[in-house]
C-alpha positions as CSV (number, residue, x, y, z in Angstrom):
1,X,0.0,0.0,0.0
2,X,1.4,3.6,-0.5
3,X,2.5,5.5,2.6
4,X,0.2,8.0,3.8
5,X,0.2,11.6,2.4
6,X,2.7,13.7,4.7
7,X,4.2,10.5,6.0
8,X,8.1,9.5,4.8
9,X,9.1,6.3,3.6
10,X,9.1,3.4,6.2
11,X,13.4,3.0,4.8
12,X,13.7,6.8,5.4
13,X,12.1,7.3,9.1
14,X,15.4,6.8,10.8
15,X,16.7,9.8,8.7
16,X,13.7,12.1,9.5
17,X,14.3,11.4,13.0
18,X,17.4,12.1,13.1
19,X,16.9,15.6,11.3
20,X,13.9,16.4,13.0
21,X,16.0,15.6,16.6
22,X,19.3,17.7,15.5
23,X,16.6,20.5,14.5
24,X,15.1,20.5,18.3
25,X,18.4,20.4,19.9
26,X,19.9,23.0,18.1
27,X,17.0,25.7,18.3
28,X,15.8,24.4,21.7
29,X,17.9,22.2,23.9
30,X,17.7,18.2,24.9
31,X,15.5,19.0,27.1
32,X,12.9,19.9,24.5
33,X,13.3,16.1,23.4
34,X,9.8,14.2,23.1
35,X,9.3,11.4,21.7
36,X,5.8,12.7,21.0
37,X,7.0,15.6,19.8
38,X,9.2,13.9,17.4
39,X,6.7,11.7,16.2
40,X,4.1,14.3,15.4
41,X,7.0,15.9,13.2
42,X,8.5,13.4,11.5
43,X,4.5,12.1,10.7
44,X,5.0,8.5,12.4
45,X,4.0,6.5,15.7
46,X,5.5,5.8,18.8
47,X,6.0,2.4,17.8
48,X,7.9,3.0,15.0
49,X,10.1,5.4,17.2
50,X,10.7,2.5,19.7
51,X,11.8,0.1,16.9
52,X,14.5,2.2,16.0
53,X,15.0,3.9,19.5
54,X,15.1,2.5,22.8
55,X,14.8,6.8,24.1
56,X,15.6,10.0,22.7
57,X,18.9,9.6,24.6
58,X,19.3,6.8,22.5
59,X,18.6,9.0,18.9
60,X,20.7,12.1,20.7
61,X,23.7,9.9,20.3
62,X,23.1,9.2,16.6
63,X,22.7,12.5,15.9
64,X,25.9,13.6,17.2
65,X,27.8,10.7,15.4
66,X,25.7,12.0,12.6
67,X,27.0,15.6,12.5
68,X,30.5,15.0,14.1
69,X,31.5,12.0,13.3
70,X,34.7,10.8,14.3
71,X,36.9,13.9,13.9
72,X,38.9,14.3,11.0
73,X,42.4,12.9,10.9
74,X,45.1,16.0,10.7
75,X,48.5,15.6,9.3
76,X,50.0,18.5,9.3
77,X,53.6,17.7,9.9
78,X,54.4,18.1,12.8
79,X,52.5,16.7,16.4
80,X,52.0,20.3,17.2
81,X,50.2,21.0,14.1
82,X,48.1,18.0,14.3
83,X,47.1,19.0,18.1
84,X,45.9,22.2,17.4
85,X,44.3,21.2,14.2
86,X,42.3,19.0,16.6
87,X,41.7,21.5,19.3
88,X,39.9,23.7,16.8
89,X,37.6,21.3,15.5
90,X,36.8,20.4,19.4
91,X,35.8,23.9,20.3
92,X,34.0,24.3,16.9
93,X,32.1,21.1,18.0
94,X,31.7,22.6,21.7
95,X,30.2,25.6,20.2
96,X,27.7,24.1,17.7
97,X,24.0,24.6,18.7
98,X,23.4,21.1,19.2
99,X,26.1,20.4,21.6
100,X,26.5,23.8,23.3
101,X,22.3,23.4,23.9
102,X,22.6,19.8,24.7
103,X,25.9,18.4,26.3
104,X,24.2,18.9,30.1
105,X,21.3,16.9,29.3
106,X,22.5,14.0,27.6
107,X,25.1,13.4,29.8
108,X,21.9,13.4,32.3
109,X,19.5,11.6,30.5
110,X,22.8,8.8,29.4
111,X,23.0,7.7,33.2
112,X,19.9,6.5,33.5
113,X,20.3,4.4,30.4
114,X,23.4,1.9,31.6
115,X,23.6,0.6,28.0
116,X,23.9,4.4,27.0
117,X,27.1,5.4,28.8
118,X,29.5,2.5,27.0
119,X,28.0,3.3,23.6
120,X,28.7,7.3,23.8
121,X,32.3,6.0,24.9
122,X,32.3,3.4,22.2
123,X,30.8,5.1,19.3
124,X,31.5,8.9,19.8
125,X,34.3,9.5,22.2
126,X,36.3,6.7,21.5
127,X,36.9,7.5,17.7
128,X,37.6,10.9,18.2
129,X,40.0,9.9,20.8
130,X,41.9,7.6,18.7
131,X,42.6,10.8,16.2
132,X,45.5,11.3,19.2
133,X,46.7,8.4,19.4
134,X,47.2,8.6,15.3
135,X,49.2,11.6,15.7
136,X,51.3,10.2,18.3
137,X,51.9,7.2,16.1
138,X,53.1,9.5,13.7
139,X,55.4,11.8,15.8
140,X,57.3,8.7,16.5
141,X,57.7,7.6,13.1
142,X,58.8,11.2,12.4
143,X,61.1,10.9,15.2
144,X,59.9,14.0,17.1
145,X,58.7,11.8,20.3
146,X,61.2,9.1,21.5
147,X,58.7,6.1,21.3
148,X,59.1,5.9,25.2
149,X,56.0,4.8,26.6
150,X,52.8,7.0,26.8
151,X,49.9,7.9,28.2
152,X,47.4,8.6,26.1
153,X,44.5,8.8,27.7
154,X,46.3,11.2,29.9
155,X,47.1,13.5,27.1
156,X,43.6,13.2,25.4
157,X,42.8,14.4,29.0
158,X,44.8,17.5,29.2
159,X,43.4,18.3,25.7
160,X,40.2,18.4,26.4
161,X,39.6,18.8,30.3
162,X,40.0,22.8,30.1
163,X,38.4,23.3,26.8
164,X,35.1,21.0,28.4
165,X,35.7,23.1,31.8
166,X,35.5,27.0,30.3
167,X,32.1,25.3,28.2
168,X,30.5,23.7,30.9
169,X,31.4,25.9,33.7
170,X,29.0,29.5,33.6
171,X,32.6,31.6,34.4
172,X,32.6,33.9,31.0
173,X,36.6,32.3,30.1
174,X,37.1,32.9,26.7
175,X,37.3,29.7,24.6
176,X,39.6,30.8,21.9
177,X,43.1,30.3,20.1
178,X,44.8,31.1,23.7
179,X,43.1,28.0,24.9
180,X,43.9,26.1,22.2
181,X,47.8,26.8,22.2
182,X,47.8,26.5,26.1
183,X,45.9,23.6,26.1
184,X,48.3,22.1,23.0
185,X,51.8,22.9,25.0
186,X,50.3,21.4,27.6
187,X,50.0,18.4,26.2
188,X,53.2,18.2,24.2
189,X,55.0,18.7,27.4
190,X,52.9,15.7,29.1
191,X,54.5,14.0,25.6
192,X,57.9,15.0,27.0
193,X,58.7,17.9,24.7
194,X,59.7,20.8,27.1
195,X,59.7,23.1,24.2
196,X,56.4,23.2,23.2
197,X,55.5,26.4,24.0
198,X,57.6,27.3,21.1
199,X,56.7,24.4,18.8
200,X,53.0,25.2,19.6
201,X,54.2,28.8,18.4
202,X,56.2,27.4,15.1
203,X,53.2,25.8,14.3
204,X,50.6,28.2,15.2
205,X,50.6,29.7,11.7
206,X,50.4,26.9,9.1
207,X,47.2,25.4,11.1
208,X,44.2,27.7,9.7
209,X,45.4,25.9,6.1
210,X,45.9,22.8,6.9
211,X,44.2,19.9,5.5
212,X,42.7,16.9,7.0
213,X,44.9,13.8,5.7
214,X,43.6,11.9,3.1
């Protein structure tokens, strides 16, 4: 039988809820979430929401892998390059509508789901961690870090700790290119490197250009 008039394909529901849900928590917050709401939008059921959605937690989380994927993968020469490369497409992230309307309440709204917390980790954090650990990789072979043993965790840490701090917290810090290259030498030196302040200043100026790697 045809689909109803108004209604989208049955094959193109998850799409329209995934639209309709990055349109609500950009303009309005997570808060503003609703299944019914959603529903009534998109022109389906609840049913047909809970076949493809155990909560709106659950479809938050696609949305953000659907707009920010996994981070893109810098290489621009040099570990300090790469770093700040990847700072400014965190605080970009930060400071989308969705997640600058949002973060507080998922985070919320994932601890009551205990499935919710891994996946986020898995599927969102995880992958956007691992850019790090690529640039690391590369620093090695480049021979600007030792190949000593590292923490990486620690470093993805010290990247993004203050950066989530001066967002979450309502202080008024700026969130800007002096976060970025403290945040940066910061975690260079964790890496070891006790000049970063000045590699983070060497390669302060090629960064704006530089393209993801291919």
């Amino acid at each position: 039988m045809p689909n109803r008039v108004g209604r989208p394909p049955t094959a193109g529901i998850t799409d329209a809820l995934i639209v309709a849900a990055e349109r609500t928590m950009s303009e309005r917050g997570f808060s503003a979430l609703t299944v019914d709401g959603l529903v009534s939008e998109v022109g389906t059921t609840r049913p047909t929401f809970y076949r493809r959605f155990p909560s709106v937690a659950h479809l938050a989380l696609e949305v953000l892998k659907t707009r920010f994927g996994a981070g893109q993968a810098f290489d621009t020469g040099t570990i300090a390059g790469d770093f700040l490369a990847m700072q400014h497409e965190e605080i970009e992230m930060l400071a989308h509508p969705v997640m600058r309307n949002s973060i507080v309440g998922m985070l919320e709204a994932a601890r009551a789901h205990p499935d919710l917390l891994p996946r986020y980790g898995a599927e969102f954090i995880a992958p956007r961690r691992g850019q790090v650990t690529v640039a690391i990789a590369r620093a090695i072979e480049r021979g600007e870090l030792s190949g000593a043993a590292v923490d990486e965790e620690y470093v993805c840490d010290v990247l993004l700790g203050p950066v989530l701090a001066r967002v979450l917290l309502p202080l008024g810090s700026p969130v800007g290119d002096t976060l970025v290259h403290q945040t940066t030498a910061s975690a260079l030196a964790a890496l070891g490197l006790h000049d970063a302040a000045r590699l983070v200043a060497e390669a302060a100026p090629g960064v704006s250009s530089a393209d993801p790697a291919s």
